[in-house]
C-alpha positions as CSV (number, residue, x, y, z in Angstrom):
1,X,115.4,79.5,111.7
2,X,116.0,77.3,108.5
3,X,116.0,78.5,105.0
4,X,113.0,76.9,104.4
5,X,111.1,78.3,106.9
6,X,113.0,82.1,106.5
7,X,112.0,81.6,102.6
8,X,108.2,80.5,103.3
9,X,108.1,84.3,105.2
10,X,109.4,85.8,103.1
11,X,107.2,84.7,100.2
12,X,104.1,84.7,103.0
13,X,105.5,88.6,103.7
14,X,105.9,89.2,99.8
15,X,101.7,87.9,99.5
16,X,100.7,90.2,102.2
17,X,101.9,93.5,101.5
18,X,100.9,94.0,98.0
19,X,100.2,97.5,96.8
20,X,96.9,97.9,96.5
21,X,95.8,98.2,92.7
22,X,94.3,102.2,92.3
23,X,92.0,102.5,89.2
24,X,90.2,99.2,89.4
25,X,87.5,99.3,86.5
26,X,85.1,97.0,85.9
27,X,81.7,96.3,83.9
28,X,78.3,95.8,85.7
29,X,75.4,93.1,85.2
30,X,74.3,96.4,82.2
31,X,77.3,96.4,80.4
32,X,78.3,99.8,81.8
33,X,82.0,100.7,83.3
34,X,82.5,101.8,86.7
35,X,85.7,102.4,89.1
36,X,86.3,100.7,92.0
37,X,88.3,101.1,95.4
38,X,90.9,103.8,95.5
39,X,90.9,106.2,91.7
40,X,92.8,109.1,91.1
41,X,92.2,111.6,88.6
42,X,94.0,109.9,85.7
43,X,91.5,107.4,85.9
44,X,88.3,109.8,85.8
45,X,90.2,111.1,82.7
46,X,89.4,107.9,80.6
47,X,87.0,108.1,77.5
48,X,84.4,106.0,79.8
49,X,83.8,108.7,82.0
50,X,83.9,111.8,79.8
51,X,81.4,113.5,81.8
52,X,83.8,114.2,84.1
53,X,86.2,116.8,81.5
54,X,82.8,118.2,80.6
55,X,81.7,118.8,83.9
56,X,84.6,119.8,84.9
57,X,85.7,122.4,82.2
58,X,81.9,123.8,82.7
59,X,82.3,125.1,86.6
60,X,82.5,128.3,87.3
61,X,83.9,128.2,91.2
62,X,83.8,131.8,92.5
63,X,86.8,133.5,93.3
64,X,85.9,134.3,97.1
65,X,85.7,130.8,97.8
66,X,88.7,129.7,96.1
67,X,90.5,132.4,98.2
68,X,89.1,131.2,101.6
69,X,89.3,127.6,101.0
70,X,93.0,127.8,99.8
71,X,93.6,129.3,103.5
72,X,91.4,126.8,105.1
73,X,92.7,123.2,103.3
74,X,96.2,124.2,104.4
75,X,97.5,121.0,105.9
76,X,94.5,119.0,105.8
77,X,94.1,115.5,104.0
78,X,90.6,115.0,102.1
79,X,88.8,111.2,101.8
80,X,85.9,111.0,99.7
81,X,83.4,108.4,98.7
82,X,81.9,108.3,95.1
83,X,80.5,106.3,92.7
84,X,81.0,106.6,88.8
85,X,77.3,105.4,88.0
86,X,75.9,107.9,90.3
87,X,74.2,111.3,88.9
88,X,75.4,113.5,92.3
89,X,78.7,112.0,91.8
90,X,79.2,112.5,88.1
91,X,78.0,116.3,89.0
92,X,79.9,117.1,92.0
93,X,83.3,115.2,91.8
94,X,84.4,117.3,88.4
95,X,83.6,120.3,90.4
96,X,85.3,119.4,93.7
97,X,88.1,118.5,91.5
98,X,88.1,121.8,90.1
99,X,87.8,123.7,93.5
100,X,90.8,122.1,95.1
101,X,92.7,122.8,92.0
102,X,92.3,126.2,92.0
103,X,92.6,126.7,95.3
104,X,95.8,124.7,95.3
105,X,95.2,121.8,96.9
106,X,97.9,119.0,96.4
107,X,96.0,116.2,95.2
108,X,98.4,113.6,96.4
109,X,96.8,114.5,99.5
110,X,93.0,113.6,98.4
111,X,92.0,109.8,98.7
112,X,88.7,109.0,96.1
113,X,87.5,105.9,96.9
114,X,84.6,104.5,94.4
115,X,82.1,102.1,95.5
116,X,80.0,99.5,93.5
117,X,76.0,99.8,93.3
118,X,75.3,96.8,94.9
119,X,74.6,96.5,98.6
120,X,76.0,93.2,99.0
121,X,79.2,94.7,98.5
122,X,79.1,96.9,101.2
């Protein structure tokens, strides 16, 4: 192999395994912010999407849940879909957060994806 070609894959290698961005926001045809592709919590902590601290703070998750579901998650890995425009997913994401924190879920082991509004992005 020559340099050249050892230094075009390398720079082909460098293209291809870029990390993938986390906290993608962008603004709809409306005007209105929305995440995209893989969030964490940080980003669902942003002034644009206070209702999720309100929610959040607001949830009352009994106690005899919390104690059977911090059994139960024990080694498991959560994926979920949401989207920050949607009504279920502005009401059920701050309280999902606040179940697998009390029961002690790791969150580095929770993958949120958030998907756009529009079906040709599917």
């Amino acid at each position: 192999m020559t340099f050249c070609n050892g230094l075009i894959i390398f720079l082909f290698s460098l293209y291809t395994t870029k990390p993938q961005t986390f906290n993608k926001e962008v603004t709809d045809t409306k005007g209105k912010k929305m995440l995209l592709g893989k969030i964490n919590k940080k980003a669902l902590l942003q002034d644009s999407y206070e209702w999720f601290i309100q929610k959040k703070e607001n949830y009352i998750p009994q106690p005899a849940i919390i104690t059977q579901l911090s059994e139960l998650l024990n080694g498991y890995a959560i994926t979920a879909f949401m989207g920050t425009w949607r009504g279920d997913s502005k009401r059920e994401v701050p309280r999902f957060y606040k179940v697998l924190e009390e029961a002690n879920f790791p969150l580095e082991r929770l993958t949120l994806i958030a998907v756009d509004r529009k079906k040709e992005s599917l």
